[in-house]
C-alpha positions in Angstrom: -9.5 -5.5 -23.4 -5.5 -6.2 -23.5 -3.0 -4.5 -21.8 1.1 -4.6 -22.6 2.3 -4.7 -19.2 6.0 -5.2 -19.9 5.5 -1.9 -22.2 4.0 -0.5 -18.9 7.3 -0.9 -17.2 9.2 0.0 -19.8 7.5 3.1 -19.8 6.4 3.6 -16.3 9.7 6.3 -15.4 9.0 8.4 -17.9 4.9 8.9 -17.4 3.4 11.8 -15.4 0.9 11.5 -13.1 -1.7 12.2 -15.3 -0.5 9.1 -17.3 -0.7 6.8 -14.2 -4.0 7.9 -13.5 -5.3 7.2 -16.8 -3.6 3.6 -16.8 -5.5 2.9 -13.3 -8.6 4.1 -14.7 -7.8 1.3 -17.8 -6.7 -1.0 -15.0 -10.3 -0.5 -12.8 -12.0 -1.4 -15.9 -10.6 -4.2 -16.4 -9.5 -5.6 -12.6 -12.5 -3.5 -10.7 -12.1 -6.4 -7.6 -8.6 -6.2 -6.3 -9.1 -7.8 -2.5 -5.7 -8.8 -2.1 -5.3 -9.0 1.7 -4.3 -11.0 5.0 -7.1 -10.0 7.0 -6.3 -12.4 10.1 -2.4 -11.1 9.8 -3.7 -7.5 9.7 -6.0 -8.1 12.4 -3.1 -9.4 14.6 -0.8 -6.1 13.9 -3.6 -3.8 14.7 -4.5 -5.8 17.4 -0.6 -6.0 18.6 -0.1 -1.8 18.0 -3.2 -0.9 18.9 -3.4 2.2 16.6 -5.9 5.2 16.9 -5.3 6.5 13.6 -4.7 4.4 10.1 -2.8 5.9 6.7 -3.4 3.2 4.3 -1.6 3.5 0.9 -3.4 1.7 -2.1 -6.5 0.6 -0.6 -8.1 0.5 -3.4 -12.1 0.2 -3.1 -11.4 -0.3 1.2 -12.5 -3.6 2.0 -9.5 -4.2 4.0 -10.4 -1.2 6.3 -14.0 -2.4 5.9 -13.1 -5.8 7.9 -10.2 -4.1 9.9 -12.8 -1.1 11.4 -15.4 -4.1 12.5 -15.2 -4.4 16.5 -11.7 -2.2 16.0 -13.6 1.2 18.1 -10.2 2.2 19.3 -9.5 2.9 15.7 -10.7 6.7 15.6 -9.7 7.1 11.4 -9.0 5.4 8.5 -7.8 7.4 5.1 -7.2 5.6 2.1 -4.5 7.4 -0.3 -5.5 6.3 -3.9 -4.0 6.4 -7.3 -7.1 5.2 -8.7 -9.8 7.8 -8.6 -13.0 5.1 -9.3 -11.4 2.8 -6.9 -11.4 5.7 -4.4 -15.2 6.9 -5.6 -16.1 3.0 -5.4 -16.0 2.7 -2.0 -16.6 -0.8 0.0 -16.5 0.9 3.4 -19.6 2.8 4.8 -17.6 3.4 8.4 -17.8 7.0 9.0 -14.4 7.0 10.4 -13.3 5.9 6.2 -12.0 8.1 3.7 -10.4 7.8 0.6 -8.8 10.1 -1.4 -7.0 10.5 -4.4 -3.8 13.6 -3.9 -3.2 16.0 -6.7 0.6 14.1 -7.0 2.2 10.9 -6.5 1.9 9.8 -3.1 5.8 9.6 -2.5 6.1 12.9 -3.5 3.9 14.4 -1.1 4.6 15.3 2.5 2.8 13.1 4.6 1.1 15.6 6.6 -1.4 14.6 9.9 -0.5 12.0 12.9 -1.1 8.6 12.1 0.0 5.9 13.9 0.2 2.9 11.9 0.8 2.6 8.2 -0.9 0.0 5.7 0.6 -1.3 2.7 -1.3 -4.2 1.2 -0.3 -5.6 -1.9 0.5 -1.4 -3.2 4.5 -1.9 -2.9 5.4 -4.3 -5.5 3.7 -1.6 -8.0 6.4 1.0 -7.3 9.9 1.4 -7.7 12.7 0.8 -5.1 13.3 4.7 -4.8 9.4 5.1 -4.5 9.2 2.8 -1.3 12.0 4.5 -0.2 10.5 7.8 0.3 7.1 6.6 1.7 9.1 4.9 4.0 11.5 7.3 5.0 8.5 10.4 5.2 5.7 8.7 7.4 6.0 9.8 11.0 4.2 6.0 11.9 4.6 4.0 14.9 4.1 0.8 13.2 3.8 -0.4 9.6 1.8 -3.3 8.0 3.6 -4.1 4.7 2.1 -7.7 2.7 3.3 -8.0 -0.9 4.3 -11.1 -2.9 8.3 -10.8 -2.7 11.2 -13.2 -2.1 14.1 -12.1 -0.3 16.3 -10.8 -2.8 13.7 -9.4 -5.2 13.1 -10.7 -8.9 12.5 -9.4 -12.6 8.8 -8.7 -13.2 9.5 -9.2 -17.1 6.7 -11.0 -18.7 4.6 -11.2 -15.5 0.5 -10.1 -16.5 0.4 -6.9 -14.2 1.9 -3.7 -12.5 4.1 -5.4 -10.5 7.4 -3.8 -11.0 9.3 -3.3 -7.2 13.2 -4.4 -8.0 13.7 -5.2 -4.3 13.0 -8.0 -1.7 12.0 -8.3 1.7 16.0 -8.3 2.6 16.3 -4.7 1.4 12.6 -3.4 2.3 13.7 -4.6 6.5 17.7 -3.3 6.3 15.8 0.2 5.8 13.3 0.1 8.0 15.6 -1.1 10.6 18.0 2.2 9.6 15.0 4.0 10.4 14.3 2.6 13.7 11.8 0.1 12.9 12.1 -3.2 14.8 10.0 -6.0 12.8 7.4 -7.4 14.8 4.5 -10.5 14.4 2.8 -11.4 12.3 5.6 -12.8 9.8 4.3 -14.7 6.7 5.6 -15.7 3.5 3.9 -12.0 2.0 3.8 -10.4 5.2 6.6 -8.0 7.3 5.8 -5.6 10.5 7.4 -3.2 12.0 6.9 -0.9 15.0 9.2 1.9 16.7 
């Protein structure tokens, strides 16, 4: 199985919800392991903001959490927001304190509802648009935030790259906001990791 991504890009503003849900499906099919992850950078940042509660964004299947919720008993919850709803059902982590869902509409456009303290983004950003980020960013009530994607500072053009990566921003960008919205960046700092806490 072959799949356009450039036409995915092209199209990606103009498809529902619906449609991104069915291209995940496609993409779980084909890409069903996606372990994309610092573990020993996350592990520092929990370890550093000692959260009790964890909203992870793009977990996929949850083998981050899965490693992260090992020895980690001060962490009380872990939920996994999913776009991909056999990701979600496919889960890696058996923790009871675990949970994955998949909301009725696009993540951004929900309000972030429930007290969490840290937020997780691994390898999930660089699949949305700029104005996307934006609003996760600007909506989460979070102490802390755990952001790894593979971006330079100034961003770059995804054309002809072989997946959903499709973020227009860098780093640069991605840090001048969170610092407008009171985030200081914090360790661990690695060429695909950024922290922040507040």
């Amino acid at each position: 199985m072959s799949f356009d991504f450039d036409a995915w890009r092209a199209g990606y503003d103009y498809m529902t919800y619906a449609d991104h849900l069915d291209c995940y499906s496609q993409f779980f099919e084909m890409y069903p392991v996606q372990k994309h992850f610092d573990a020993s950078a996350c592990a520092q940042f929990l370890a550093t903001t000692n959260p009790t509660s964890v909203l992870e964004i793009g977990g996929w299947t949850g083998d981050l959490a899965a490693l992260m919720l090992i020895g980690n008993n001060e962490i009380e919850t872990w939920l996994n927001v999913e776009i991909c709803t056999e990701a979600a059902q496919a889960s890696a982590c058996d923790d009871e304190r675990y949970a994955a869902v998949v909301p009725y509409d696009f993540v951004w456009n929900l309000p972030i509802t429930g007290s969490f303290d840290a937020l997780v983004m691994s390898h999930v950003a660089e699949h949305m648009r700029w104005p996307e980020l934006h609003a996760i960013l600007a909506n989460v009530s979070t102490r802390s935030v755990f952001m790894a994607a593979p971006l330079s500072d100034e961003g770059r053009d995804w054309q002809g790259y072989e997946g959903t990566h499709i973020l227009e921003v860098g780093w640069r960008q991605i840090n001048d906001l969170c610092e407008s919205l009171g985030f200081n960046p914090i360790p661990p700092t690695t060429h695909e990791v950024r922290c922040w806490s507040r």
